[in-house]
MARMAR-274647 format. One record per residue (C-alpha): x, y, z; residue in one letter. Coordinates in steps of 0.02 Angstrom, whole numbers. Example, Ala and Ser with C-alpha at 12.3 -4.5 7.8 and 13.67 -1.06 7.14 Angstrom:
// MARMAR-274647
<rec><x>615</x><y>-225</y><z>390</z><resn>A</resn></rec>
<rec><x>684</x><y>-53</y><z>357</z><resn>S</resn></rec>
***
This chain:
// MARMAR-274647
<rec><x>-652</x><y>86</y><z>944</z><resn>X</resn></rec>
<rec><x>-488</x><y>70</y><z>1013</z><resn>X</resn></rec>
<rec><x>-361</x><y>180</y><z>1129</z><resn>X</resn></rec>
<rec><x>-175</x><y>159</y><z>1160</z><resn>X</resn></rec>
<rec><x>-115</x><y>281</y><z>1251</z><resn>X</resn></rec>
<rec><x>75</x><y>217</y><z>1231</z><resn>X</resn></rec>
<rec><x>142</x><y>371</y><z>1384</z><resn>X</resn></rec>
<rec><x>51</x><y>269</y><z>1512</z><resn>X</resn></rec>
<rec><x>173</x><y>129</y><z>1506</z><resn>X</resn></rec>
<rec><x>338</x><y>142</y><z>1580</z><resn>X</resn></rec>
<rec><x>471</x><y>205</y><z>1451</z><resn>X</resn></rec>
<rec><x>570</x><y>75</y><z>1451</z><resn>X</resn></rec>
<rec><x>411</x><y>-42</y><z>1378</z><resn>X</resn></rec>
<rec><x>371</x><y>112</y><z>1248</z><resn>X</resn></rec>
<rec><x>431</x><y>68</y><z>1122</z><resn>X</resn></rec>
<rec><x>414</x><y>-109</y><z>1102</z><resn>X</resn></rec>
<rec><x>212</x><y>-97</y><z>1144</z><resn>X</resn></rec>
<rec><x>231</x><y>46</y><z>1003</z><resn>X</resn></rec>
<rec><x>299</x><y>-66</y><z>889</z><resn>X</resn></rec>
<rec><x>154</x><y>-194</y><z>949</z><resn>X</resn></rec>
<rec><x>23</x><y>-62</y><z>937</z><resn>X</resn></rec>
<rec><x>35</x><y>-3</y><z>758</z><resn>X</resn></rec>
<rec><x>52</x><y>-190</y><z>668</z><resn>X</resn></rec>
<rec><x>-105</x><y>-186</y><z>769</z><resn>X</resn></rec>
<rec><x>-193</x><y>-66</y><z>719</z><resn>X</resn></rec>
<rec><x>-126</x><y>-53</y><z>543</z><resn>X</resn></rec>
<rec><x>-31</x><y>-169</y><z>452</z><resn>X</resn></rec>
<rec><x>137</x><y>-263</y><z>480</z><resn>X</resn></rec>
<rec><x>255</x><y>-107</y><z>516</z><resn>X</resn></rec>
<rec><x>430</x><y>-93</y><z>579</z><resn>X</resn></rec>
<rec><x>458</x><y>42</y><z>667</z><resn>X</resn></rec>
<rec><x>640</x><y>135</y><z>714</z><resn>X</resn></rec>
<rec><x>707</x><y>254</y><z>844</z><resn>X</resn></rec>
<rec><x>778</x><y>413</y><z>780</z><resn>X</resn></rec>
<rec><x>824</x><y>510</y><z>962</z><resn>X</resn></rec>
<rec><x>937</x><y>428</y><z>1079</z><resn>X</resn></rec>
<rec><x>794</x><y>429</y><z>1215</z><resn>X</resn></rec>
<rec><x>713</x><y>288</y><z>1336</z><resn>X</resn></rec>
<rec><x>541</x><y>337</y><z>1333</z><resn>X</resn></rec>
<rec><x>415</x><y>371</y><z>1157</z><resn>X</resn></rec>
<rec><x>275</x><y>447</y><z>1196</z><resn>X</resn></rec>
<rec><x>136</x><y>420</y><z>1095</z><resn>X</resn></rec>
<rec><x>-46</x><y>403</y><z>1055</z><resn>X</resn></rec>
<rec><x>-168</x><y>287</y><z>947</z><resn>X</resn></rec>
<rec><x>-351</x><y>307</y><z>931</z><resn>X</resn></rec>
<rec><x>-434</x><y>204</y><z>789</z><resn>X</resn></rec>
<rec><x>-641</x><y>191</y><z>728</z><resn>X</resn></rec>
<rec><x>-724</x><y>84</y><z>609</z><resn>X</resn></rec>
<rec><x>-826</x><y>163</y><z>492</z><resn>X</resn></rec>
<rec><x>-924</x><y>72</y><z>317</z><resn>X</resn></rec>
<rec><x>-773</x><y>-50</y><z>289</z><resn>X</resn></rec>
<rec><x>-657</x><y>87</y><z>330</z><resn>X</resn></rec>
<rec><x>-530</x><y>97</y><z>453</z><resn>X</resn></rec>
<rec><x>-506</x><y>268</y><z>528</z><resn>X</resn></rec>
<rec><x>-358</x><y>316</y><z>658</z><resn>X</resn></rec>
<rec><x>-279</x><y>470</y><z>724</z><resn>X</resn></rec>
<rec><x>-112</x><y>470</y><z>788</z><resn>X</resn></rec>
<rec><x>21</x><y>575</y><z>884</z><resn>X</resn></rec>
<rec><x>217</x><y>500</y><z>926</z><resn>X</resn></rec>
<rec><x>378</x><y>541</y><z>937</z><resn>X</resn></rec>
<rec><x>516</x><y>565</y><z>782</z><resn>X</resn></rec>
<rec><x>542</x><y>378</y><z>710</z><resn>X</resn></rec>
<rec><x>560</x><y>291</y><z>532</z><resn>X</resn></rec>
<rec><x>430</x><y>161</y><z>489</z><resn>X</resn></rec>
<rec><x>459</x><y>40</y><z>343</z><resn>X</resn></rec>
<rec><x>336</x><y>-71</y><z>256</z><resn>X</resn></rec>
<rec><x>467</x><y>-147</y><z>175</z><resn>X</resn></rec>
<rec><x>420</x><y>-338</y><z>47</z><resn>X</resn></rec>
<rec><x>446</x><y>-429</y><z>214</z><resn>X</resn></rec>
<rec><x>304</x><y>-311</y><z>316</z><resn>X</resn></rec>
<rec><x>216</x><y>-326</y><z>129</z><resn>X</resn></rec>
<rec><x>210</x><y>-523</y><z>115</z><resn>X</resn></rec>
<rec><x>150</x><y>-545</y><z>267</z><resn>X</resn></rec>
<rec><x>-2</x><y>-409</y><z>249</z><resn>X</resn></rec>
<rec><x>-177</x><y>-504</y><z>261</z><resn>X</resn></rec>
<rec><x>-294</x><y>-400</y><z>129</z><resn>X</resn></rec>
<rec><x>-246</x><y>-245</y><z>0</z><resn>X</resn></rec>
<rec><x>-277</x><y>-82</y><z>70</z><resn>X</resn></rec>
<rec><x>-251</x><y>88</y><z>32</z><resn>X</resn></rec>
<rec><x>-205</x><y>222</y><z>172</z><resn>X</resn></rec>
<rec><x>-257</x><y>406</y><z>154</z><resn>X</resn></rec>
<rec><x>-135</x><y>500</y><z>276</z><resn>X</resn></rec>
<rec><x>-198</x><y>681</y><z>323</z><resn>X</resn></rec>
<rec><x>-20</x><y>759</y><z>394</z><resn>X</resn></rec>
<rec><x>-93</x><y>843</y><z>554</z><resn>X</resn></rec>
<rec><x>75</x><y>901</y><z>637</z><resn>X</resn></rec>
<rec><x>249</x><y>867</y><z>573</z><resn>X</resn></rec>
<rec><x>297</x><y>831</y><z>424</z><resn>X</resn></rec>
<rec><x>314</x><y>645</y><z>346</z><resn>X</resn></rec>
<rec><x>467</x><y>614</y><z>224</z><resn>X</resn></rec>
<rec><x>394</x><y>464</y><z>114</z><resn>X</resn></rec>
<rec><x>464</x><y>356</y><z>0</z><resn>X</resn></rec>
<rec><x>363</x><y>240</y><z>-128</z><resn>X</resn></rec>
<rec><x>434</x><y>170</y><z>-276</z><resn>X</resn></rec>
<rec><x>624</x><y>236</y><z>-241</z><resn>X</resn></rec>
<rec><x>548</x><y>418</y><z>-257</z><resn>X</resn></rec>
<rec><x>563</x><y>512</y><z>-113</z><resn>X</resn></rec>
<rec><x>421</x><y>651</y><z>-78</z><resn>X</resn></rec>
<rec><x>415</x><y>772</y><z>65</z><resn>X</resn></rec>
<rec><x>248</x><y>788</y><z>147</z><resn>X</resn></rec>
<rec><x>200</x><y>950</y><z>254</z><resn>X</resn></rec>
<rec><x>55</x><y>987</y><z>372</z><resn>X</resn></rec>
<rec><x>-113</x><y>1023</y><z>283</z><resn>X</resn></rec>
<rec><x>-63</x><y>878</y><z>139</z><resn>X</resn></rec>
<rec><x>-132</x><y>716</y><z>89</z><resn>X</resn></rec>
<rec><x>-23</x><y>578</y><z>47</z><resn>X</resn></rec>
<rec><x>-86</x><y>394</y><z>-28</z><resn>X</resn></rec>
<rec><x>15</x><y>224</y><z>2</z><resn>X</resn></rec>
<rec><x>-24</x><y>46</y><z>-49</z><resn>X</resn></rec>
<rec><x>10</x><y>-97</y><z>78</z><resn>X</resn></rec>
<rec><x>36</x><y>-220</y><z>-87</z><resn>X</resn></rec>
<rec><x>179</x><y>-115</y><z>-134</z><resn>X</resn></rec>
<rec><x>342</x><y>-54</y><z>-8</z><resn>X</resn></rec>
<rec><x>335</x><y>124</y><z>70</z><resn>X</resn></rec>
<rec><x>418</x><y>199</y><z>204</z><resn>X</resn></rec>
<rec><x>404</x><y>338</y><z>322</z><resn>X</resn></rec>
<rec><x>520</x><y>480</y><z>393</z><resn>X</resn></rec>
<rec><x>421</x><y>566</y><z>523</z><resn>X</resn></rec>
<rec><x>580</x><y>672</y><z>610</z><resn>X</resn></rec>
<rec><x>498</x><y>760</y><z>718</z><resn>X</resn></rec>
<rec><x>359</x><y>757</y><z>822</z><resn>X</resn></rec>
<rec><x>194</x><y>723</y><z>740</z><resn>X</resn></rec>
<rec><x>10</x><y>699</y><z>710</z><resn>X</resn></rec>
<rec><x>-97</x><y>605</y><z>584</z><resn>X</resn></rec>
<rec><x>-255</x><y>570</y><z>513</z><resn>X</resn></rec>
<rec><x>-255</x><y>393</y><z>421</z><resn>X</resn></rec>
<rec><x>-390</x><y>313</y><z>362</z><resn>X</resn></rec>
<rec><x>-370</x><y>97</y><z>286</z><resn>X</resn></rec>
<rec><x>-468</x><y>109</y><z>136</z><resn>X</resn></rec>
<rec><x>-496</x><y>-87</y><z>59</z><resn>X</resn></rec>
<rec><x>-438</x><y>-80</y><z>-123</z><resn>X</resn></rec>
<rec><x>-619</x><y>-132</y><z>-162</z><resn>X</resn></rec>
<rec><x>-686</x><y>33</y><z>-102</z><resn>X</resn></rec>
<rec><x>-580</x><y>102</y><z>-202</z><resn>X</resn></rec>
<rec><x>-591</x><y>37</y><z>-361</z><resn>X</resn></rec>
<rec><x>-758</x><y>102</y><z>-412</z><resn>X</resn></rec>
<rec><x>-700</x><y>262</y><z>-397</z><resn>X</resn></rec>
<rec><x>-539</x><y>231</y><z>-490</z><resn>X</resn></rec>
<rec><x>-623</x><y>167</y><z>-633</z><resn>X</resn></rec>
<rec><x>-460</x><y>57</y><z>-691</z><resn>X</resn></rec>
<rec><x>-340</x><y>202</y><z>-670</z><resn>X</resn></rec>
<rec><x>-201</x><y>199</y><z>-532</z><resn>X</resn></rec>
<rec><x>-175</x><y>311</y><z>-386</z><resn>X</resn></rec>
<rec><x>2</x><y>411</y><z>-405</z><resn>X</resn></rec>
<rec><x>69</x><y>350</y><z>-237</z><resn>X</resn></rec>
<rec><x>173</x><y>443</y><z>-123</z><resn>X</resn></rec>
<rec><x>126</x><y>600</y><z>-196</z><resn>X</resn></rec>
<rec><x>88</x><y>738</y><z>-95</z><resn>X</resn></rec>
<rec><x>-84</x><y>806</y><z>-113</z><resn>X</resn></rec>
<rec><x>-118</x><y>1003</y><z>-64</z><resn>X</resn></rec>
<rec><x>-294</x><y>1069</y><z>-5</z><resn>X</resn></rec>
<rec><x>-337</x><y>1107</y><z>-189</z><resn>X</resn></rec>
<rec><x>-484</x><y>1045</y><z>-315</z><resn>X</resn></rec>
<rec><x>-521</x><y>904</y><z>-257</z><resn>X</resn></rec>
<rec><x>-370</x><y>880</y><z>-137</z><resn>X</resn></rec>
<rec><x>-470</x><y>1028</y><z>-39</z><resn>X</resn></rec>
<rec><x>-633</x><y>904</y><z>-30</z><resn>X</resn></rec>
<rec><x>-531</x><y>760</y><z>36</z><resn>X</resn></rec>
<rec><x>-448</x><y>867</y><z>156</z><resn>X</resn></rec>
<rec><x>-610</x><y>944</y><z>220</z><resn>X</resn></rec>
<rec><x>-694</x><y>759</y><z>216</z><resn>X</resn></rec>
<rec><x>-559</x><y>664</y><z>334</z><resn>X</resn></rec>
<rec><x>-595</x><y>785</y><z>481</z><resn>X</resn></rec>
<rec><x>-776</x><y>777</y><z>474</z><resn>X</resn></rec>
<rec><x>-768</x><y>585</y><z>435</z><resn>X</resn></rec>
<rec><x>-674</x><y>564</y><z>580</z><resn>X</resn></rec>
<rec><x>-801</x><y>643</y><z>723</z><resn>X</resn></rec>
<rec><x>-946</x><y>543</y><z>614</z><resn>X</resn></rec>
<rec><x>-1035</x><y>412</y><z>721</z><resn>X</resn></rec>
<rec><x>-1035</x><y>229</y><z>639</z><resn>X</resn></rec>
<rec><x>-1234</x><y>242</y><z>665</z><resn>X</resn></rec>
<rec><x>-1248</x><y>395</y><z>578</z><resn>X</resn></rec>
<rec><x>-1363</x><y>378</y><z>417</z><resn>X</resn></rec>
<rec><x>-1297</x><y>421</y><z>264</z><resn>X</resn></rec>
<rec><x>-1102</x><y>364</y><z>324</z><resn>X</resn></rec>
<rec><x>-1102</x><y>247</y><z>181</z><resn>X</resn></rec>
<rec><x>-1134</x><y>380</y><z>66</z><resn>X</resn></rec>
<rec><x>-1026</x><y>521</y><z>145</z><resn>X</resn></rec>
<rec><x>-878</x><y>395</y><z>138</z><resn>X</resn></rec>
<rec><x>-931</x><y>351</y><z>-61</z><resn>X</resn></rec>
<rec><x>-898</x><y>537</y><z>-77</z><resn>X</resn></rec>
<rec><x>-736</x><y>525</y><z>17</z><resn>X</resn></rec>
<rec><x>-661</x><y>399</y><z>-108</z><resn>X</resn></rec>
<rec><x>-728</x><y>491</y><z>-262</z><resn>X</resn></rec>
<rec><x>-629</x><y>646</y><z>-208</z><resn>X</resn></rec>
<rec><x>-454</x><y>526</y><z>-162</z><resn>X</resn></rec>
<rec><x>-486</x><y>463</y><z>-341</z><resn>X</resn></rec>
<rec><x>-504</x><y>607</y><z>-436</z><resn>X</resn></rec>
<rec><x>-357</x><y>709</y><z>-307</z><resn>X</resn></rec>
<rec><x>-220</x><y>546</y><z>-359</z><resn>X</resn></rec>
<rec><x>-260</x><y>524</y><z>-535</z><resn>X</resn></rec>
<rec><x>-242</x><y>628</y><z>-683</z><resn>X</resn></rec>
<rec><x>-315</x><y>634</y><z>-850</z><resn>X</resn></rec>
<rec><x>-141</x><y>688</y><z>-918</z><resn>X</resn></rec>
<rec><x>-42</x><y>534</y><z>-872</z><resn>X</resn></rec>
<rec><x>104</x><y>483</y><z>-986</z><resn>X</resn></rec>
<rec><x>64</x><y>306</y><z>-957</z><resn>X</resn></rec>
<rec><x>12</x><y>247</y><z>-1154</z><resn>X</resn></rec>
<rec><x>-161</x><y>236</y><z>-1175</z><resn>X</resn></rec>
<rec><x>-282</x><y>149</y><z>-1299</z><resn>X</resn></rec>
<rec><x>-456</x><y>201</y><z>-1380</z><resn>X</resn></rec>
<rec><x>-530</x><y>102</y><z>-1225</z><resn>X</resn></rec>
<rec><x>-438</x><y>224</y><z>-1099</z><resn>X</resn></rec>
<rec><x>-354</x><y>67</y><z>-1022</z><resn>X</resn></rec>
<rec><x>-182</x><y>109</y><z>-954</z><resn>X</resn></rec>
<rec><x>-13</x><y>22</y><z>-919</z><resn>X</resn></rec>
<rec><x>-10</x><y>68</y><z>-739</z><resn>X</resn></rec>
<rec><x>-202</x><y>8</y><z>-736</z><resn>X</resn></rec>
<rec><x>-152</x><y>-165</y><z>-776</z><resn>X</resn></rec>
<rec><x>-10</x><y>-158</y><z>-673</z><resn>X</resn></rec>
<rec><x>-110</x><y>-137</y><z>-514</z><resn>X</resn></rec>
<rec><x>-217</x><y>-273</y><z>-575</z><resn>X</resn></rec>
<rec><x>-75</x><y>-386</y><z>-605</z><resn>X</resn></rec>
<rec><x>6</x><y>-333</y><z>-406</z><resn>X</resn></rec>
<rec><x>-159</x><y>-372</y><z>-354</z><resn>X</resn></rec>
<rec><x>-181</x><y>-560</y><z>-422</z><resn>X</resn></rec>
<rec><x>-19</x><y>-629</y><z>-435</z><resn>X</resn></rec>
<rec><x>-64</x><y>-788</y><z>-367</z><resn>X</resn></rec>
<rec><x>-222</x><y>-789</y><z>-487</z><resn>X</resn></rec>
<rec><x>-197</x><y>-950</y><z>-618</z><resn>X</resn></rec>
<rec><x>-297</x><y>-832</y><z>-734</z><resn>X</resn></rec>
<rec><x>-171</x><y>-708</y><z>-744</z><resn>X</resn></rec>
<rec><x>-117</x><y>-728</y><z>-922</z><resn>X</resn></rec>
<rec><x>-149</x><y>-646</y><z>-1084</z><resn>X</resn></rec>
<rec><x>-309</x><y>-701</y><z>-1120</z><resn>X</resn></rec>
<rec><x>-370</x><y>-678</y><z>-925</z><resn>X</resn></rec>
<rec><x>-296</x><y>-495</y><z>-916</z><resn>X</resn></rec>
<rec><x>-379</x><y>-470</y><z>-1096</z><resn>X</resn></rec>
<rec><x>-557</x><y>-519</y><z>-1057</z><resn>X</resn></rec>
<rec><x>-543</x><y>-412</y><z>-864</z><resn>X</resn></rec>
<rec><x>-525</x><y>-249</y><z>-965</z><resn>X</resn></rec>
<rec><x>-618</x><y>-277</y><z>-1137</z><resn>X</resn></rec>
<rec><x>-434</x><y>-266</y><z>-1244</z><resn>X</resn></rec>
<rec><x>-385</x><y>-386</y><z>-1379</z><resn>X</resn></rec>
<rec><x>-186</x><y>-471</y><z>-1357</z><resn>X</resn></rec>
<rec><x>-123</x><y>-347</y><z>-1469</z><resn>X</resn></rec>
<rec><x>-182</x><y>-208</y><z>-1372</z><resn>X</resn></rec>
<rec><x>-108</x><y>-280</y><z>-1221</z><resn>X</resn></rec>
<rec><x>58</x><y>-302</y><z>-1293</z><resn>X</resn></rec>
<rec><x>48</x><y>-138</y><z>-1367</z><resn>X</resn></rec>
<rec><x>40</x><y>-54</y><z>-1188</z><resn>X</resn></rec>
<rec><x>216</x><y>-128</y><z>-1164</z><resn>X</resn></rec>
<rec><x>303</x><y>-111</y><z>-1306</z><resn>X</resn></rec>
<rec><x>399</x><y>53</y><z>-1247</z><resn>X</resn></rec>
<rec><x>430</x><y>-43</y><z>-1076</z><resn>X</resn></rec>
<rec><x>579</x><y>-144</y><z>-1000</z><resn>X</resn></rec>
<rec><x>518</x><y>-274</y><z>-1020</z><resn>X</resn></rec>
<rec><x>360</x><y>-395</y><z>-1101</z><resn>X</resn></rec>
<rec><x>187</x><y>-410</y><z>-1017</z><resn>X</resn></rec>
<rec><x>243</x><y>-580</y><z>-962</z><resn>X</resn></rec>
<rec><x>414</x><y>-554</y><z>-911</z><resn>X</resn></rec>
<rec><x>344</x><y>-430</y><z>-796</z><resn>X</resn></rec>
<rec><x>203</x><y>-541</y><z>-724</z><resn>X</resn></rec>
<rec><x>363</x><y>-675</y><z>-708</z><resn>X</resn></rec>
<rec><x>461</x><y>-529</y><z>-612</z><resn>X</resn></rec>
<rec><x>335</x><y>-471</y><z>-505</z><resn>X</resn></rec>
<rec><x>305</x><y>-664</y><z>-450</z><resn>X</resn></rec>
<rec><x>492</x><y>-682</y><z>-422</z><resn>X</resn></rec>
<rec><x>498</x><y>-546</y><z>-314</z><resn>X</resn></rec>
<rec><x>340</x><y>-576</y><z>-191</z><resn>X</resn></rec>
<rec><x>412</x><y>-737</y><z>-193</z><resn>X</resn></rec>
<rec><x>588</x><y>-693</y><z>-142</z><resn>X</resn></rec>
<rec><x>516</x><y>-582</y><z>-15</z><resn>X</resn></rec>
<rec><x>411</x><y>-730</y><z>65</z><resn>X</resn></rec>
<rec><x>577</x><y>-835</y><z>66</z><resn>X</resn></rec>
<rec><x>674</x><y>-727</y><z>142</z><resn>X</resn></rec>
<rec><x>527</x><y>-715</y><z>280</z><resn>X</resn></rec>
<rec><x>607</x><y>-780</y><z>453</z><resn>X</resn></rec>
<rec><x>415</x><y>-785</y><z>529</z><resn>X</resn></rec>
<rec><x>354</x><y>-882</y><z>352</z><resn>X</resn></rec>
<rec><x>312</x><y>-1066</y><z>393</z><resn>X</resn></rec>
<rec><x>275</x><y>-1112</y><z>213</z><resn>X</resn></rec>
<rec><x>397</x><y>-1233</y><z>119</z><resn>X</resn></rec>
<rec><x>475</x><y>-1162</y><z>-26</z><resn>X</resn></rec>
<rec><x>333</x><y>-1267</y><z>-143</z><resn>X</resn></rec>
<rec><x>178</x><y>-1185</y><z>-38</z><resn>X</resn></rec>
<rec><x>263</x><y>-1029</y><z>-86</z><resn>X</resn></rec>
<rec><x>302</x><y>-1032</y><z>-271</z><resn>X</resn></rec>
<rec><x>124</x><y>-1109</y><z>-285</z><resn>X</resn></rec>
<rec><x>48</x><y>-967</y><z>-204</z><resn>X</resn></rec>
<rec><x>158</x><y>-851</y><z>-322</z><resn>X</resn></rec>
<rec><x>90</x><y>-919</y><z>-473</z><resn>X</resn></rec>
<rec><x>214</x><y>-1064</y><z>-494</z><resn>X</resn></rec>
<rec><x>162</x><y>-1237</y><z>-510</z><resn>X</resn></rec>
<rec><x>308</x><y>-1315</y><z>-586</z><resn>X</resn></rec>
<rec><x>447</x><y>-1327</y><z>-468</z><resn>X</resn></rec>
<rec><x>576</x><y>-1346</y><z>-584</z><resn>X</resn></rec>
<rec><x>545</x><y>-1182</y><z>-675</z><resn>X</resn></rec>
<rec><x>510</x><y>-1112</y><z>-513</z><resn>X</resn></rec>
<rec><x>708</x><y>-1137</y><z>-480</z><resn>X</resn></rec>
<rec><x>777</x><y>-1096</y><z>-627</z><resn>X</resn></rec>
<rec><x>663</x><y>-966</y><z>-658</z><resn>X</resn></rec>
<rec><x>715</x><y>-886</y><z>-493</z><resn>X</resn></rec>
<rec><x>903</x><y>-915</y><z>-508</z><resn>X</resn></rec>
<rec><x>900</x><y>-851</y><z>-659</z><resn>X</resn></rec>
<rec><x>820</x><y>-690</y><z>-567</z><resn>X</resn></rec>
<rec><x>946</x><y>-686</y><z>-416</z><resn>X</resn></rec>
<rec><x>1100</x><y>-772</y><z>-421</z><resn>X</resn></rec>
<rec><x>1038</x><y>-893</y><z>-301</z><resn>X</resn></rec>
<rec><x>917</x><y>-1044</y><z>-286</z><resn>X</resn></rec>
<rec><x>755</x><y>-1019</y><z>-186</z><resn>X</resn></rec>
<rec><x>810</x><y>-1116</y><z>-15</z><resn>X</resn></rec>
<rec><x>979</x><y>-1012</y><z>-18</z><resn>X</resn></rec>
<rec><x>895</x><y>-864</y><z>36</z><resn>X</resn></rec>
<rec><x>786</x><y>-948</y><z>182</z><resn>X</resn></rec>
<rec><x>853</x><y>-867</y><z>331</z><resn>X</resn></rec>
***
């Protein structure tokens, strides 16, 4: 268990301890005053639980970004389940912007950009869920994140669940099982059986092998026939899932490389040489790396190197 209580310090060291605190405790965060004030007041209290992370928190009006720099430098894929205690949290994930109130559940993805608007003063329940714990229970579909979730159906079991998970002792028997539960109901509260995403006899879903894909983009299996035999679907099938989409199945696996790439480049605390990192994106040729990526941006690879 751990306790920063960030009002302790003197206010002018608030903020930058803050800013310590929370990459701590979380991920890699950037936080950013909104109040033209010296001190920040605030509070972090976090508890392992099964391979979860749980925290509560309290602070003062700020904007947090997990922007692709905070995301390339992110050590494991987790999921955070935010229970809005006090305040209100203006999110946006995926260039949609979602307003969520006290009483609702929210669900963000450290593989992907999000970023906060807490503007006023706050409280929070968040719990780091590993994306293995969660995939069980997702059964190959994909959470809609930065939704808000209300205290109905199961939204009301997830919201009753965080509380209670949160006083739970580590020791107690049956956590392993209560916290099952709790990613059953996050499941079945940010997924739903009506999405537009196109489908196939198999139930296999676009957006399902698009979180696959996020999720291995340094993988050397992640082609065609490695994406084919992970969800039981024939090339065909595969190709079908993006024929109504911008672009191919592989032009989108090239994309998505470009990008984490890009993001790793531009990186002022990344030590690895622009090779290390187009081989970690998926790229093994360095020539096609290049033109591949100028192609993308306008610009070679070691032009964007800060």
């Amino acid at each position: 268990m751990g306790v920063w209580d960030i009002a302790a310090l003197p206010e002018r060291e608030q903020f930058s301890y803050w800013h310590e605190v929370i990459c701590q405790a979380f991920v890699p965060l950037t936080p950013h005053r909104t109040l033209d004030e010296e001190g920040f007041a605030a509070k972090v209290e976090t508890r392992r639980l099964a391979g979860m992370n749980r925290a509560r928190l309290r602070s003062r009006p700020q904007r947090t970004d997990h922007g692709p720099r905070e995301v390339a430098r992110t050590d494991g894929a987790y999921y955070f389940v935010n229970l809005q205690l006090a305040g209100r949290c203006i999110t946006t994930v995926e260039g949609r912007t979602t307003l969520v109130r006290r009483g609702e559940i929210v669900v963000v993805d450290t593989a992907e950009p999000y970023f906060f608007h807490l503007d006023r003063p706050w409280q929070m329940l968040s719990f780091r869920v590993p994306h293995a714990a969660l995939d069980a229970a997702l059964r190959g579909r994909r959470p809609e994140l930065g939704r808000p979730v209300t205290a109905t159906g199961a939204g009301a079991a997830v919201r009753a669940l965080m509380p209670a998970l949160w006083s739970l002792d580590a020791a107690t028997p049956g956590a392993g099982e209560l916290v099952d539960s709790f990613a059953t109901a996050v499941a079945a509260s940010t997924t739903s059986t009506t999405s537009a995403e196109t489908s196939t006899p198999t139930g296999v879903t676009r957006a399902a092998v698009l979180a696959h894909v996020e999720r291995h983009l340094g993988d050397r299996d992640l082609t065609v026939a490695g994406v084919c035999r992970r969800f039981a679907i024939s090339p065909r099938t595969l190709h079908n899932l993006f024929a109504d989409a911008d672009t191919s199945f592989a032009a989108t696996v090239r994309n998505l490389r470009l990008e984490r790439a890009a993001a790793a480049l531009a990186d002022p605390g990344t030590a690895a040489t622009v090779l290390e990192i187009a081989a970690t994106h998926g790229f093994d040729d360095p020539t096609a790396f290049s033109r591949a990526f100028r192609r993308r941006f306008g610009v070679s690879p070691r032009e964007i190197r800060p």
